[in-house]
Each structure stands twice: as structure tokens, then as C-alpha cells.
C-alpha positions as CSV (number, residue, x, y, z in Angstrom):
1,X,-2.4,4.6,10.2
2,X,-3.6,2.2,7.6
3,X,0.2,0.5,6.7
4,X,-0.6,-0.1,3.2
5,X,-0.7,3.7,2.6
6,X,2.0,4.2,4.3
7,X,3.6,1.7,2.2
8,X,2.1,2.9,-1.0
9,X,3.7,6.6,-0.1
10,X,6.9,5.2,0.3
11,X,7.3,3.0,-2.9
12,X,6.0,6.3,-4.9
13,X,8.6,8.4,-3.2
14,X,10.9,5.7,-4.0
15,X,10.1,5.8,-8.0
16,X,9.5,9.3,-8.3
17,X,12.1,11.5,-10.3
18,X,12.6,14.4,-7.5
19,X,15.3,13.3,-5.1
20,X,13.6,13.6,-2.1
21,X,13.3,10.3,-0.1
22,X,11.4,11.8,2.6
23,X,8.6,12.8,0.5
24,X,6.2,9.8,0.6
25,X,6.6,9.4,4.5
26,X,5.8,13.2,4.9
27,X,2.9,12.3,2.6
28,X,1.5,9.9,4.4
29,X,1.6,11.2,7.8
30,X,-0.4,14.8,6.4
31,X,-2.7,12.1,4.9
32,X,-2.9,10.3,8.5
33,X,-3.6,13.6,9.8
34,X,-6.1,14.7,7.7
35,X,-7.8,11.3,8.3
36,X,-7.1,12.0,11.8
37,X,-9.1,15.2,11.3
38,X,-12.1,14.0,9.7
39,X,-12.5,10.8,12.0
40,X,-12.7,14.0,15.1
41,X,-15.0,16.2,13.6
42,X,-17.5,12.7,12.8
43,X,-17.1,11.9,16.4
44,X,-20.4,11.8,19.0
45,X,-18.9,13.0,21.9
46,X,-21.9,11.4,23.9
47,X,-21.1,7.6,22.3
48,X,-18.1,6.3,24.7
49,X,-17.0,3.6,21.7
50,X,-16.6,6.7,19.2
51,X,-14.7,9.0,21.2
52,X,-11.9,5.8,22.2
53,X,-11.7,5.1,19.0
54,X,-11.0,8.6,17.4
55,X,-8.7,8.9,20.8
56,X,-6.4,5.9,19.9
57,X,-6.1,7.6,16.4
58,X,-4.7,10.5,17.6
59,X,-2.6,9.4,19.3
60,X,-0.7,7.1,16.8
61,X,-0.6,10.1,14.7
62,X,0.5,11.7,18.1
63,X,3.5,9.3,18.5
64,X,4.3,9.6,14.3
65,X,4.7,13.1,15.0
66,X,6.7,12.6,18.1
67,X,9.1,15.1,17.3
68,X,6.3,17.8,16.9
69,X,5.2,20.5,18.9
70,X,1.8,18.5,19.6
71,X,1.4,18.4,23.3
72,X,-1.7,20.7,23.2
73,X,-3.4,17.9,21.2
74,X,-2.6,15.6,23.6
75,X,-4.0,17.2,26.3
76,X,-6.9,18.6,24.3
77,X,-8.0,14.6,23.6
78,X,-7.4,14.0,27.9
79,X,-9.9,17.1,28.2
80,X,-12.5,14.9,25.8
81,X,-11.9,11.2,27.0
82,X,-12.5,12.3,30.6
83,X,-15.4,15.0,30.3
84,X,-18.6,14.2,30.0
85,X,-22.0,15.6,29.0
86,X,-22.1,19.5,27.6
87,X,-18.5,19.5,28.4
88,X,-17.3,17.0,26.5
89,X,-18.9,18.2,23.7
90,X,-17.3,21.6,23.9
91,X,-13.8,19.7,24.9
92,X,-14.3,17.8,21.4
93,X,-14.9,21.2,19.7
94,X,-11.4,22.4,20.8
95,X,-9.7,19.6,19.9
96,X,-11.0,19.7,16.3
97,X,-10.2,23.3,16.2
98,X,-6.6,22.7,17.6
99,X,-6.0,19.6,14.9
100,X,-7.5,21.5,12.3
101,X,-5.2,24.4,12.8
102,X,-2.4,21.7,13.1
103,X,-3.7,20.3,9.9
104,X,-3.7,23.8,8.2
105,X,0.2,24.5,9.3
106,X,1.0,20.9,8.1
107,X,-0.4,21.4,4.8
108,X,1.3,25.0,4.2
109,X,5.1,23.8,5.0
């Protein structure tokens, strides 16, 4: 995640006028997610450089979520960065479904 948004969160939780110091972090990691999201669904699943890179995203959000139920993702990105061809197309389509519906529950709490 990009630190100066994170930062940026943070220093606006810190000013705002609700009493909830949490709120910037939680913020920024549904806006590292939601990056997260759209840097998946962009992905070629045939170009080896692309899927790494969305990969290693993932899984920083992965580890900023650490104490979230987000082992399916994890091994929904092992499905993609080791399949190859057709399947790892249709492996990439599952994971952007499964972070999307992450996304989506993220978004509503």
C-alpha cells in the first residue's frame, strides 16, 4: 500500500471531530483493497510480470488483514501464480470473484 495514503488516512482520522481513532487506518486498508481489486480484474493472466505483480499486492493487503478470515484468497492467488494457460485464466476469475465479495463485505461493516 501506497504509505502516503496510509498516512494521509491517519492524519484525517486524527483531525476529524468523531472520536474514532481507528477510522483512517480502516479507511485506508478498504481503499488498499479496493485498489487491490481493480489491479486483479486489469490483470492478463497469460503475462507472468502482471500476474507477480498483482500477487505481491495481495498479499500485503493479505498480511494488513492478518487478522481476517482471508485464507481463501490466499490460496485462490496460489491457484493463479501456479496455473497456466485456460486454467489460469479461470483461477484469476475466482480470485476476483472471491476479493470482490471480500470487498463487498468490507464495504458494508
Amino acid at each position: 500500500m501506497d504509505p502516503s495514503v496510509f498516512h494521509a488516512a491517519v492524519a484525517q482520522a486524527m483531525n476529524a471531530e468523531r472520536p474514532e481513532p481507528y477510522w483512517g487506518i480502516d479507511k485506508a486498508l478498504r481503499l488498499s483493497l479496493a485498489r487491490t481489486l481493480r489491479r486483479i480484474e486489469a490483470m492478463d493472466p497469460c503475462d507472468d510480470a502482471a500476474v507477480a505483480e498483482a500477487l505481491g499486492r495481495l498479499r500485503e493487503v493479505l498480511r494488513l488483514f492478518a487478522g481476517q478470515p482471508l485464507v481463501e484468497l490466499s490460496e485462490y492467488a496460489a491457484a493463479v501464480e501456479f496455473a497456466r494457460g485456460a486454467a489460469r485464466e479461470a483461477a484469476a476469475a475466482r480470485l476476483e470473484a472471491a476479493l470482490a465479495q471480500a470487498n463487498a463485505q468490507f464495504a458494508a461493516a
